[in-house]
N, C-alpha and C positions, 0 to 999 in steps of 0.2 A: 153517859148514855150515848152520845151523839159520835162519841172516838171508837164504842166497839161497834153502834152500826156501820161507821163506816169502814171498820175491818172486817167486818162479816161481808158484806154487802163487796167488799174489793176481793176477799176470797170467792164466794161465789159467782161472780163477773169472772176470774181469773180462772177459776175451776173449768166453768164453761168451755173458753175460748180454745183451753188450751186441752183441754180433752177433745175437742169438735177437732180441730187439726191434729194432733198427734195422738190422741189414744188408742192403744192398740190393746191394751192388756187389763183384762176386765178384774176391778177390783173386788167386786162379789156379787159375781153374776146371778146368783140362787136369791138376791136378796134387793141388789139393785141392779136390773142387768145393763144399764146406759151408763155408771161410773166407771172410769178407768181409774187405773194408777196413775197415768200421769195428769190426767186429768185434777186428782187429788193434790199430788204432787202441786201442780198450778196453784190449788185452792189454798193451799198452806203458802207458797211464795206471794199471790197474792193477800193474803192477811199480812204475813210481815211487813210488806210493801204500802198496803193500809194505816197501818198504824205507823209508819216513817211518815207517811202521809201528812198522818195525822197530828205526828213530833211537830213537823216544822212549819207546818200550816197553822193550829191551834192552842198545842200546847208545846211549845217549847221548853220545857220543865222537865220533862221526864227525860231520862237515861235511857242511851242505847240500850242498856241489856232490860230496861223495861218494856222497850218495844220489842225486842227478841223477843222475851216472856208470852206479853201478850199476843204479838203474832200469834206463836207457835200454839202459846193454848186456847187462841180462839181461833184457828185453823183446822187444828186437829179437834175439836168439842164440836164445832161445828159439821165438819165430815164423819163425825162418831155422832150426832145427831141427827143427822141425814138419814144414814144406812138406821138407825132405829125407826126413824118413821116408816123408812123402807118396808121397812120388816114390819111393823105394827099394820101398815096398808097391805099388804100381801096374806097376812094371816088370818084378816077378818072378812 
């Protein structure tokens, strides 16, 4: 539990930062209009970055490519969970 909060939580930090200074190009504005792509972009590098994090600080067990793994599908699950709230708060 403690290893994907802290990949959610380094995506979202990382999503943040990095849409607030470079985002230019709204990732879907009809649904969320303050996410960018590169902001997303971010979100996903920061989960990968999370969970390396998380390799070598707590667990040191796991495989490069299981950090790749979970990066990428708690970056992207995450940013596909977002824009659903999005949308769920926008419709009601």
């Amino acid at each position: 539990v403690f290893l994907v909060l802290l990949v959610v939580m380094a995506s979202d930090t990382l999503a943040y930062f990095i849409g607030m200074k470079f985002g230019k190009h709204h990732l879907y504005k009809a649904v969320s209009p303050n996410k960018t792509i590169e902001g997303a972009l971010g979100g996903l590098a920061g989960a990968i970055l999370g969970a390396a994090l998380g390799k070598y600080l707590f667990f040191s067990a796991l495989q490069i490519s299981d950090v790749l793994a979970l990066g990428l599908f708690a970056g992207i699950s995450s940013q596909v969970g977002d824009l659903f709230e999005s949308l769920l708060k926008r419709s009601f």
